[in-house]
C-alpha positions as CSV (number, residue, x, y, z in Angstrom):
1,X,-96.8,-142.4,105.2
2,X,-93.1,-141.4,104.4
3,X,-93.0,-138.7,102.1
4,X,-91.6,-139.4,98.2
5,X,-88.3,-136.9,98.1
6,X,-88.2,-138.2,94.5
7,X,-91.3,-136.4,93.7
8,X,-91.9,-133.8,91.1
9,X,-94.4,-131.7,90.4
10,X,-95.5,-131.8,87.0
11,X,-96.8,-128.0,86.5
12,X,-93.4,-126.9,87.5
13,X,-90.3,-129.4,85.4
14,X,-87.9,-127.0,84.5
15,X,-86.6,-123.3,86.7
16,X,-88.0,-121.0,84.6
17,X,-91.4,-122.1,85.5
18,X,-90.1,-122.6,89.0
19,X,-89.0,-118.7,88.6
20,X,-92.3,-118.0,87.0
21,X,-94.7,-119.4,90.3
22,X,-91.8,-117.5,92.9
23,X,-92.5,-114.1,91.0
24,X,-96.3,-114.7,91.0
25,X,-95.9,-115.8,94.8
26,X,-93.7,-113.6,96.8
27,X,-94.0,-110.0,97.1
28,X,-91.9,-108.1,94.6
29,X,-89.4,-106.3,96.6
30,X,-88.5,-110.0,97.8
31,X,-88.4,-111.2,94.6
32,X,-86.7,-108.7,93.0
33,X,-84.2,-109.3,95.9
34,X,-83.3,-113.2,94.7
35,X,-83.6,-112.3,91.0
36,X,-81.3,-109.1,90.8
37,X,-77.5,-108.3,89.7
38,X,-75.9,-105.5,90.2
39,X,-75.7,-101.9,88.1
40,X,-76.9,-102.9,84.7
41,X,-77.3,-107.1,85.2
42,X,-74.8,-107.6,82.4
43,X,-73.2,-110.3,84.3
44,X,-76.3,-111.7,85.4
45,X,-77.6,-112.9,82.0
46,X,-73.6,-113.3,80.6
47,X,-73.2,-116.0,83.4
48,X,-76.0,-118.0,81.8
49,X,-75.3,-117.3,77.9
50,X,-72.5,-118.2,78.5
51,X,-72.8,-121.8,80.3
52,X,-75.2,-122.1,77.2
53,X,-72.5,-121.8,74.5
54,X,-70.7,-125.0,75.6
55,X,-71.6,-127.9,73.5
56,X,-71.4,-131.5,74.2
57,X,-71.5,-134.1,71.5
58,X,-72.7,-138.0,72.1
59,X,-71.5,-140.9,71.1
60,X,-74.1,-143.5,70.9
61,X,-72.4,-146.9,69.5
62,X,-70.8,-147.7,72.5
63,X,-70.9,-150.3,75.2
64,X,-72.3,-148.8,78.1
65,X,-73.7,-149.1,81.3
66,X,-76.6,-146.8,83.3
67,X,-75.4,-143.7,84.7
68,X,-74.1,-142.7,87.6
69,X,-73.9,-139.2,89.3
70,X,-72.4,-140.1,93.1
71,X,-69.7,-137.6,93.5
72,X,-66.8,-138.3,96.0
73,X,-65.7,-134.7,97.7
74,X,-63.5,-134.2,100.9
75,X,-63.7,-137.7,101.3
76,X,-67.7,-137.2,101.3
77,X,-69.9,-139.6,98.9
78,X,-72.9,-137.5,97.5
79,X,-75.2,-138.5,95.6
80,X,-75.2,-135.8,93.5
81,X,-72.2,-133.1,91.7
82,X,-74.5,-130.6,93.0
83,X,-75.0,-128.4,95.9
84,X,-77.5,-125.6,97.5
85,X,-74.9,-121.9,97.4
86,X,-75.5,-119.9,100.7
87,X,-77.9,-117.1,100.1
88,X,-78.5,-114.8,102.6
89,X,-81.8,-113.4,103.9
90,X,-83.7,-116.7,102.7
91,X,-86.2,-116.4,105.1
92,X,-87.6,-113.0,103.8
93,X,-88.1,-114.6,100.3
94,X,-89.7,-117.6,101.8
95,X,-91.0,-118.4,106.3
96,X,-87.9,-121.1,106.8
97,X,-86.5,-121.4,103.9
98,X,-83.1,-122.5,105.3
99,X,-84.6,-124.9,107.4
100,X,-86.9,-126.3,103.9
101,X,-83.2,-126.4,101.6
102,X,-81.1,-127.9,104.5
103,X,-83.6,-130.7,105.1
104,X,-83.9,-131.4,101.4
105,X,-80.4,-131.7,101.3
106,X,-79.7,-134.2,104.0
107,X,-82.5,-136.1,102.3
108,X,-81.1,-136.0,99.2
109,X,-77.4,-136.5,100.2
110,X,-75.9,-133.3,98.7
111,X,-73.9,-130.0,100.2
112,X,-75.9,-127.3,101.7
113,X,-73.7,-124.1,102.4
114,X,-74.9,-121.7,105.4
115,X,-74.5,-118.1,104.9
116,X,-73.6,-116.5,108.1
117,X,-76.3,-114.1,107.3
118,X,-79.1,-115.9,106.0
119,X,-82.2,-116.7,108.8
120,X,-81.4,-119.8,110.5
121,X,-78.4,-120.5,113.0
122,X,-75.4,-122.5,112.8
123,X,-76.5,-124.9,115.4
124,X,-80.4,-125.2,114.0
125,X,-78.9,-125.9,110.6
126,X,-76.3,-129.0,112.1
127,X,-79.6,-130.4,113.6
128,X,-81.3,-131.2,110.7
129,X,-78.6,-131.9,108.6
130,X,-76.7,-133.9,111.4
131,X,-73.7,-132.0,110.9
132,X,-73.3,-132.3,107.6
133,X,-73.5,-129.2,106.4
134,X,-71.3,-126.6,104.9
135,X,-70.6,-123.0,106.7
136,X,-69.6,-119.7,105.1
137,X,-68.2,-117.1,106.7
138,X,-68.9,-113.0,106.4
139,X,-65.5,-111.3,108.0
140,X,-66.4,-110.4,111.6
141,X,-64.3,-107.2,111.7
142,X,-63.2,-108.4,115.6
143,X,-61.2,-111.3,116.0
144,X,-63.1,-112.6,119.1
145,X,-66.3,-113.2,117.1
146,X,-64.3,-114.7,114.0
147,X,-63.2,-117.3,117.0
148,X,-66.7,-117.7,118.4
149,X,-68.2,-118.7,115.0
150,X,-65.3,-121.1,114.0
151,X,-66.0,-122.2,117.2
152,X,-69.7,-123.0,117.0
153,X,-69.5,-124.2,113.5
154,X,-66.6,-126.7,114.8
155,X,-69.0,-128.0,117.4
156,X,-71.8,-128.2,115.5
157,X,-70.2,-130.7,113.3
158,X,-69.3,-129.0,110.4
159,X,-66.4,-130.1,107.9
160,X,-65.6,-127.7,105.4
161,X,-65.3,-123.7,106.0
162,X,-66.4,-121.6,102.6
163,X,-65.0,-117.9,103.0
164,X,-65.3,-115.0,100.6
165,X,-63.4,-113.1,98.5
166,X,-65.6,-111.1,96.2
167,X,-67.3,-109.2,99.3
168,X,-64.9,-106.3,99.8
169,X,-67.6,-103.8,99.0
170,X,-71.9,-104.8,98.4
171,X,-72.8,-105.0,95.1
172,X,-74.9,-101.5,93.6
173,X,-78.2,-103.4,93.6
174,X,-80.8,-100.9,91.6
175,X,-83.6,-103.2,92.0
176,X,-83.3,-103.4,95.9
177,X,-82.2,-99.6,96.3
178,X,-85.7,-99.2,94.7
179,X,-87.3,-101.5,96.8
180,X,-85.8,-100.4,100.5
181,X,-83.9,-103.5,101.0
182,X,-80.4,-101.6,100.9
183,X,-79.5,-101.0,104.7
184,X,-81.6,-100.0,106.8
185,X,-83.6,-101.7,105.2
186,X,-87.2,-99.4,105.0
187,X,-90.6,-100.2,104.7
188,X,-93.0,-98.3,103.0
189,X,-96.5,-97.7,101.6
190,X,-95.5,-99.7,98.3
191,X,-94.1,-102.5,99.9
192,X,-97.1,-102.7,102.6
193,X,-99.6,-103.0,99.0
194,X,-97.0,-105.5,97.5
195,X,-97.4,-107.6,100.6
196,X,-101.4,-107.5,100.7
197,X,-101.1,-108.6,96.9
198,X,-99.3,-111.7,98.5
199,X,-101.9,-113.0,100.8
200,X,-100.0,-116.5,101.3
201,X,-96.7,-115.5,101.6
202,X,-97.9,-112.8,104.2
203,X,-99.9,-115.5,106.9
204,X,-96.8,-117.6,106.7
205,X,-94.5,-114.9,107.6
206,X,-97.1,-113.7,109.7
207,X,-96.8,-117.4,111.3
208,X,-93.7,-117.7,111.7
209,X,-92.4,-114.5,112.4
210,X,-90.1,-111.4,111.5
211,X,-86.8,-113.2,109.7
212,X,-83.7,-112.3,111.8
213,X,-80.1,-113.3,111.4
214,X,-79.8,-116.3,113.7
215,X,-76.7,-116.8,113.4
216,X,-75.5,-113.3,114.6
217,X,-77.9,-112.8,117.4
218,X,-75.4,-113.7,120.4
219,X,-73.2,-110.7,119.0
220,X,-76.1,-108.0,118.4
221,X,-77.4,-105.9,121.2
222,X,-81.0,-106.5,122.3
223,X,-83.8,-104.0,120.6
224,X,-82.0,-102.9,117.8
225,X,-84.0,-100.6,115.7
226,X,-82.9,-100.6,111.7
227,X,-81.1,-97.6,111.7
228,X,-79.0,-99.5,114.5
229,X,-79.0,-102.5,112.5
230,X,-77.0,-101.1,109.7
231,X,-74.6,-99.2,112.2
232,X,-74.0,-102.7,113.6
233,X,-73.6,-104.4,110.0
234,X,-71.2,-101.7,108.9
235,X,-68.7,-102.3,112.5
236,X,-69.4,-106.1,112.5
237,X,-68.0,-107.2,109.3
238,X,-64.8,-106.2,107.4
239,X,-65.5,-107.6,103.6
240,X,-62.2,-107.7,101.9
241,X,-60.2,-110.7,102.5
242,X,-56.0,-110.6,102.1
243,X,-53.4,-113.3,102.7
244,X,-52.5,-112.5,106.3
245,X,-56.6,-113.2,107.0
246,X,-56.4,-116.4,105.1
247,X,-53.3,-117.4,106.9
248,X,-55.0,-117.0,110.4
249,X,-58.5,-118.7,109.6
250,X,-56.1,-121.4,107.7
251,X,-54.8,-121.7,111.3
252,X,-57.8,-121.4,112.8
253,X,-60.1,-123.7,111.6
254,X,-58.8,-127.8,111.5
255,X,-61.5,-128.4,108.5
256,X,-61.8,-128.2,104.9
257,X,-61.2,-124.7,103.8
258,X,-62.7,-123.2,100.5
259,X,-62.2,-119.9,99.1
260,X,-65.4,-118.3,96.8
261,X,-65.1,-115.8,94.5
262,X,-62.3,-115.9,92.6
263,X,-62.1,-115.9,89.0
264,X,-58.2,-115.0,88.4
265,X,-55.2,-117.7,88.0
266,X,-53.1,-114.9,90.1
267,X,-56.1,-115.5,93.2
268,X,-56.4,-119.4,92.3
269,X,-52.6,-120.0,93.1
270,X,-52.7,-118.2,96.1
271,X,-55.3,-119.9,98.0
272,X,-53.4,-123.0,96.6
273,X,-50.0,-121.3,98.5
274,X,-51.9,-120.9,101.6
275,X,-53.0,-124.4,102.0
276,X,-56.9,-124.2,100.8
277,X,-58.5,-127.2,99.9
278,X,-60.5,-126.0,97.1
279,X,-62.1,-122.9,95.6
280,X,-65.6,-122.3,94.1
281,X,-65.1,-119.6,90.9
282,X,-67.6,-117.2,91.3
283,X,-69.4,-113.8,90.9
284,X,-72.1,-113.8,93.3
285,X,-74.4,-115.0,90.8
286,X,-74.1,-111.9,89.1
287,X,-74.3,-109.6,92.6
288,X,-71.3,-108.3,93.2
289,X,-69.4,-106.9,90.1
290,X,-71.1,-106.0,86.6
291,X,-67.6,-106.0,84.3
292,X,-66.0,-109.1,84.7
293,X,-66.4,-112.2,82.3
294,X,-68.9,-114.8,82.8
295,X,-67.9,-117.9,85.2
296,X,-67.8,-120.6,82.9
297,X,-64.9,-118.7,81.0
298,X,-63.2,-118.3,84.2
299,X,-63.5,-121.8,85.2
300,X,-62.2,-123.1,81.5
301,X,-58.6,-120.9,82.4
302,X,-58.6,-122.0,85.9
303,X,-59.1,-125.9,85.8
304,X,-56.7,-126.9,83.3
305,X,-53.6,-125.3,85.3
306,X,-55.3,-126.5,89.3
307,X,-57.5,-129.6,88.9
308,X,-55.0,-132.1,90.5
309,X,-54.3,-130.0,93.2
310,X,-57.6,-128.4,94.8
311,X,-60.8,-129.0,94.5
312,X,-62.0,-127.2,91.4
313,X,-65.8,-125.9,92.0
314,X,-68.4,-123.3,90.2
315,X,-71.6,-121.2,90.9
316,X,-73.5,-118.3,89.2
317,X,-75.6,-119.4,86.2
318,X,-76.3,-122.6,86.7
319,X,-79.9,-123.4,85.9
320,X,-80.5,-126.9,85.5
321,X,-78.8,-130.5,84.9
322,X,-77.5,-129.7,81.4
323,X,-75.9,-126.4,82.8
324,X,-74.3,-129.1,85.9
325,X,-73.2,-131.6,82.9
326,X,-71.9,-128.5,80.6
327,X,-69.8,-126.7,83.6
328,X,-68.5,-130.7,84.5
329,X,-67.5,-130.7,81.2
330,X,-65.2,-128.1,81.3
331,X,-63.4,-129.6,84.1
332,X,-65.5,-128.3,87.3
333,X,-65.2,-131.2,90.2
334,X,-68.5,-130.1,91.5
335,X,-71.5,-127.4,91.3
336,X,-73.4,-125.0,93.1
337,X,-76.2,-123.2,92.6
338,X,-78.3,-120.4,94.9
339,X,-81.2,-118.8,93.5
340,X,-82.5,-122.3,91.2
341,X,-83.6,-123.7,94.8
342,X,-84.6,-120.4,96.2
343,X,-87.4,-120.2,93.0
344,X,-88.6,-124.0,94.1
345,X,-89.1,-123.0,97.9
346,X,-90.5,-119.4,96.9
347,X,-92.7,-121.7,94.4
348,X,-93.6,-124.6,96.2
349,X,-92.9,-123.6,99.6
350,X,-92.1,-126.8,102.1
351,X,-92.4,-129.1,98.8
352,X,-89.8,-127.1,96.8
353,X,-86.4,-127.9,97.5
354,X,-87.3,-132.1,97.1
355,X,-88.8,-130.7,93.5
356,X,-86.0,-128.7,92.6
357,X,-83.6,-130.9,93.9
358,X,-85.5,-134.2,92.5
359,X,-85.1,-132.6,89.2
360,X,-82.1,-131.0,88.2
361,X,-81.3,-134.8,89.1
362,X,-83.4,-136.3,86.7
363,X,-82.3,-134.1,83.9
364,X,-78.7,-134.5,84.4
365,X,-79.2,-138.2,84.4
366,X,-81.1,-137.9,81.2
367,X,-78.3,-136.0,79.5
368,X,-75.9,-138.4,80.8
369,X,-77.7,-141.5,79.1
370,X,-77.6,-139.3,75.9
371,X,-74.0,-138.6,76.2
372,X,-73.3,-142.2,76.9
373,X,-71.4,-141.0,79.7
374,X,-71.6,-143.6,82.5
375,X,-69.7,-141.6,85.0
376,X,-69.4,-137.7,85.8
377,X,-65.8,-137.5,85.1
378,X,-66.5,-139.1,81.1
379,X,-68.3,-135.8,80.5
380,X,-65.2,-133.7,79.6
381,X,-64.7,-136.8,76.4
382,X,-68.0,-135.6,75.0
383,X,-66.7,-131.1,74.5
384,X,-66.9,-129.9,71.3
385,X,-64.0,-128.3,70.6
């Protein structure tokens, strides 16, 4: 019997009881891993508050006809304005997550974005999403295994290349400095009594093994130990991007190119200057930097001045279909969002990105019939100014 992607589970209908089940679920040094910001979390909770400030106003004597929430992108119809944000380290949170959120997202005909160091490979990813997934590049440090990866990803099918700008240093992450996931990452005595609190979590992982980076396994020597493992992190990657970098991967890779991270007109029109096809405003949900404003205010600057001429896009505090129908509003062309389907697989496990996915789509449909909105681009007609 075919399986009912549309389902959702009625004990869980909205992400903060999605977050609620992941936090009584997973061990807390994982959860405390997907739920933390940086230093003081200021911009973790502004991202939100803020998304929650715009208003929308309907207009219900009008003709109008059921909604509809396709959304053309790069010459790709989704059925959906929404996509899953690459996350890395899934698999600690949740055994194949990855594999759970790409499979949900072929299903449901929306974007899924591979981190290059999340726990599941560029080519195991392009299987079951039949190349149709999305690719974000970390900054190997050595130009051989920048090619290589372009190179796989190319092969493998996929169309558009994401690569970062707000990664020029890791975020200072209290909560996971606590917790031993800085690098190396340690374990200890508290963490060993966090897991045995988790019995299910603990026989999956058990099942299906230590998470590793998949991806980078061709370019990291056998039997690394952690200590290693950092050493190899720290020479690997090179985190801060610059023009002449953009320039060469601009040459590099024949796809879509998007730039994440930005949050400055001054950044905007450069990846505009170098060709990009789009951008993705962003903080990292919240991850990287502590002091800067809240995405939604960055996107209201940015879209006005670029929307005809890349694709305008947003993550970080997105937690549901009327956060998707408020950042459309304000002129986004499309959304993301990371940790909202990492609480429905930490939740739900196998079940949880259908659930999430199901319905974020159901609510956004449901504000779109109050809006009277029949399309996604009549939802900037309903701001409140």
């Amino acid at each position: 019997m075919k399986k009912d992607i549309n389902f959702i589970d009625s004990r869980y209908p909205s992400i903060p009881d999605l977050r609620e089940k992941a936090r009584k679920t997973i061990p807390k040094f994982a959860f405390e891993y997907l739920d933390g910001g940086c230093n003081d979390e200021v911009n973790l909770r502004r991202n939100t508050e803020r998304i929650r400030k715009v208003e929308l106003k309907p207009n219900y004597l009008v003709p109008y006809q059921k909604p509809e929430i396709k959304t053309t992108l790069f010459g790709h119809c989704y059925d959906a304005p929404f996509g899953i944000s690459p996350v890395g380290l899934q698999g600690l949170m949740w055994p194949k997550a990855p594999e759970i959120l790409a499979q949900a997202a072929f299903d449901h005909n929306i974007p899924f974005v591979l981190s290059t160091v999340t726990t599941a490979s560029i080519e195991r990813i392009s299987e079951i999403t039949e190349g149709n997934a999305w690719f974000q590049l970390y900054h190997p440090a050595e130009e051989k295994v920048t090619e290589d990866l372009l190179k796989r990803a190319a092969v493998s099918g996929y169309e558009v290349l994401v690569i970062l700008a707000d990664v020029p240093s890791f975020g200072y992450r209290p909560r996971d400095i606590k917790n031993g996931l800085s690098m190396p990452p340690k374990k200890s005595l508290k963490n060993m009594l966090q897991v045995m609190k988790r019995p299910e979590w603990a026989f999956k992982t058990l099942l299906n093994g230590t998470p590793n980076f998949e991806t980078l396994k061709p370019y990291m020597p056998k039997n690394l130990d952690l200590n290693q493992l950092a050493k190899f992190m720290d020479t690997t990657f090179s985190g801060r991007l610059d023009e002449e970098k953009i320039k060469r991967l601009r040459t590099l890779w024949k796809g879509k190119l998007v730039l994440k991270g930005v949050e400055s007109i001054q950044d905007v029109e450069k990846a505009y200057k170098l060709g990009l096809d789009g951008v993705i405003i962003s903080n990292h949900g919240g991850r990287q930097i502590d002091v800067g404003q809240a995405t939604i205010d960055s996107l209201k600057t940015i879209a006005p001045l670029y929307k005809d001429k890349l694709k305008i896009m947003m993550d970080s505090g997105i937690r549901g279909g009327a956060d998707v129908a408020r950042v459309l509003s304000q002129g986004a062309d499309f959304t993301f969002m990371g940790r909202s389907f990492m609480y429905g697989v930490a939740a739900l496990g196998s079940e949880g990105g259908n659930h999430t996915i199901a319905m974020i789509k159901k609510q956004l449909n449901q504000i779109m019939e109050q809006l009277s909105c029949s399309k996604i681009g009549e939802l900037h007609k309903t701001r409140v100014k």
